[in-house]
C-alpha positions in Angstrom: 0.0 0.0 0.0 1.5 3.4 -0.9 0.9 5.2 1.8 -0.1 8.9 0.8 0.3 12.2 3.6 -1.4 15.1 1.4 -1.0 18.7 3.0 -3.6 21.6 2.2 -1.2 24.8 2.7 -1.8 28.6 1.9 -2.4 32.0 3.5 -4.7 32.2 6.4 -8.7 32.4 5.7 -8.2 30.9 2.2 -10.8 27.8 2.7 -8.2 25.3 4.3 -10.0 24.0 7.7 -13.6 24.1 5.6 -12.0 21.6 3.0 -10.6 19.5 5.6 -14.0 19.4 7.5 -15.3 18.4 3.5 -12.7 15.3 3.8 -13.6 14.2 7.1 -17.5 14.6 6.3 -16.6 11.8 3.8 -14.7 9.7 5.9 -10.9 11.1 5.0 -8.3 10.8 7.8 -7.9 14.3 8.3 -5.2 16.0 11.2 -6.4 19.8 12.1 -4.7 22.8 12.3 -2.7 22.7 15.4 -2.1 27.0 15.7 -4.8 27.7 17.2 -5.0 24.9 19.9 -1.0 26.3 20.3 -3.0 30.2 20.6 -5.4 28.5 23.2 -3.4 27.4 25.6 -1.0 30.3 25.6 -4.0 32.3 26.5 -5.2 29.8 29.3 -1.5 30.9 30.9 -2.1 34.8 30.4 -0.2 35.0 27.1 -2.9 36.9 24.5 -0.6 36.4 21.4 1.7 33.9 21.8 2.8 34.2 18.1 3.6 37.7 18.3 4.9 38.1 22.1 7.5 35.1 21.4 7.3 33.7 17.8 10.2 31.2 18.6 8.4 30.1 21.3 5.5 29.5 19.5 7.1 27.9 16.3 9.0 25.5 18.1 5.6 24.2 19.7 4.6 23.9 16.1 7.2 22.5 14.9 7.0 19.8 17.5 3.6 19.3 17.0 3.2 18.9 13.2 6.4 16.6 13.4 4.1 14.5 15.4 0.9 15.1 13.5 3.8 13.6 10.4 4.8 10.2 12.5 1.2 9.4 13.7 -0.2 10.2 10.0 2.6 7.0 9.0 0.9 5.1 11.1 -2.4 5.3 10.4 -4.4 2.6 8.3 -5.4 4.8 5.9 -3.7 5.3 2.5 -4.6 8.9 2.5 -4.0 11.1 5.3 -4.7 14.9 4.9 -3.0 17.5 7.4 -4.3 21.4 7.6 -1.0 22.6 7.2 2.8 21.1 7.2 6.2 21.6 9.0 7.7 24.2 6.5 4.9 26.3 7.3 6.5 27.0 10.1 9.3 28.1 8.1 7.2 30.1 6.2 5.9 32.5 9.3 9.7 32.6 10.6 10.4 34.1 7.0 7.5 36.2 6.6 8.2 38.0 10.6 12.2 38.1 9.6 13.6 36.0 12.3 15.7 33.0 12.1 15.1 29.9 13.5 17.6 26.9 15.1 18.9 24.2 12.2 16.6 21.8 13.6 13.7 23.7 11.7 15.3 23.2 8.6 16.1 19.5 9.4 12.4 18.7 10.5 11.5 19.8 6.9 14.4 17.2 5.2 13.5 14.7 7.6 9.6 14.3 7.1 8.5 14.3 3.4 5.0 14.8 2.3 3.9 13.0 -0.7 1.7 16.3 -2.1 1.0 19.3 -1.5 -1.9 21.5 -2.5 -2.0 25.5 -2.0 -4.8 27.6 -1.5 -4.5 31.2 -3.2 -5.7 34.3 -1.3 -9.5 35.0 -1.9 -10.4 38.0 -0.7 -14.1 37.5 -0.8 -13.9 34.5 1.3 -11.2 35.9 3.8 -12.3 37.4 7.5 -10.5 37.9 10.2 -11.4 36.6 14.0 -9.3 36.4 17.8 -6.5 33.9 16.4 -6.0 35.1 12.9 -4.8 38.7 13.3 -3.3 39.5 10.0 -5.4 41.7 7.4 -5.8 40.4 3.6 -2.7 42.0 2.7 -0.4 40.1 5.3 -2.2 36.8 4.4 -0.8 37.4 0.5 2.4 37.9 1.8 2.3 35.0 3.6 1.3 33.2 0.4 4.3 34.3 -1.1 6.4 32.9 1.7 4.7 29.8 1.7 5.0 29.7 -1.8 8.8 29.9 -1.8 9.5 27.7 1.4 8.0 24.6 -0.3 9.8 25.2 -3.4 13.2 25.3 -1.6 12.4 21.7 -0.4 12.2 20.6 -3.5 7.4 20.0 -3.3 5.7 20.6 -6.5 2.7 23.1 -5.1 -0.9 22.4 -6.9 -2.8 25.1 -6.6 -6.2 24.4 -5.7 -8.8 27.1 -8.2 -11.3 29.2 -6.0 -14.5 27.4 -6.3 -17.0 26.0 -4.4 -16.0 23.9 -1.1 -17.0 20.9 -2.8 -15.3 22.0 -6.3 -12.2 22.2 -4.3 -12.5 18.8 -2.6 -13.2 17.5 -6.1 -10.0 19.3 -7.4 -8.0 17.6 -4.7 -9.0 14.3 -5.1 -8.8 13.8 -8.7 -5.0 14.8 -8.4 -4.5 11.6 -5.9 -4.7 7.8 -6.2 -8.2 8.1 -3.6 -9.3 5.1 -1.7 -11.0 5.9 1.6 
C-alpha cells in the first residue's frame, strides 16, 4: 500500500479548515490545524498572542507538534492522510516575521517528506479575520508568497487548488490523488 500524507497549505482564511471538514465529512483521515489549539493554551497561561509576544516560542511548539501530527499520519491505516497545514509552514511564518530559527527547523522539513501538496491562493471575498487570525488580507498574500517559496526550496511541486465551491475544491483535490477511503 502506498501510503499517501497530502497537506492543504496557503495563506490564512483561504478555505483550508472548511476543506478538511469536507474530507472528514466523507470519511478522509484528516489531522487539524494545530495553531490555534497552540493560541489556546497560551492564552489559558495569560499569554494573549503567543505568536507575536514570542514567535520562537511558538514555532517551536509547532514544529514539535506537526512533526508529530507527520509520524502518527505514517501510522495510520489509511492510505490517505490529509494535514491542515505542514512543517515548513513553520518556516514560512519565521520568514515572513524576519527571524531566524535553530537548524533543527530546517532538518524537520528534510526529515519528514510529504507525498503532495496543494495550495490555496488568497481569496479576498472568502477571507475574514477573528481572535486567532490577526493578519489583514494583505499580510495573508504575503504569507502566500512565503509559503510559496518555502515549499519550493524543499524541492514539493505546489498544486494550486482554483477558487470554487468547497466541494469543487474537494473534487479538485481528489482527482489529483490515487483516492481510496
Amino acid at each position: 500500500m502506498q501510503k499517501e500524507i497530502i497537506v492543504i497549505i496557503g495563506g490564512p482564511g483561504t478555505g483550508k479548515t472548511t476543506i478538511i471538514d469536507g474530507l472528514i465529512a466523507r470519511g478522509f483521515c484528516c489531522y487539524p490545524e494545530i495553531s490555534r489549539e497552540v493560541t489556546m493554551e497560551a492564552k489559558k497561561q495569560g499569554i494573549e498572542q503567543l505568536f507575536l509576544e514570542n514567535p520562537l516560542l511558538f514555532s517551536e511548539l509547532l514544529l514539535e507538534g506537526r512533526v508529530k501530527q507527520y509520524k502518527n499520519a505514517l501510522n495510520e491505516p489509511h492510505e490517505n492522510v490529509f494535514l491542515d497545514r505542514g512543517i515548513p509552514d513553520v518556516l514560512a511564518y519565521m520568514h515572513y516575521i524576519g527571524d531566524s530559527y535553530p537548524v533543527h527547523f530546517d532538518e524537520a522539513c528534510r526529515d519528514n517528506i510529504y507525498t503532495k501538496i496543494f495550495i490555496l491562493p488568497p481569496w479576498e471575498e472568502i477571507y475574514t479575520s477573528d481572535d486567532e487570525r490577526y493578519e489583514n488580507y494583505e499580510q495573508a498574500k504575503l504569507i502566500y508568497n512565503h509559503l510559496t517559496e518555502t515549499y519550493e526550496k524543499y524541492g514539493y511541486n505546489l498544486i494550486e487548488v482554483p477558487k470554487d465551491t468547497v466541494e469543487g475544491r474537494i473534487e479538485f483535490i481528489l482527482e489529483r490523488i490515487s483516492c481510496k477511503l
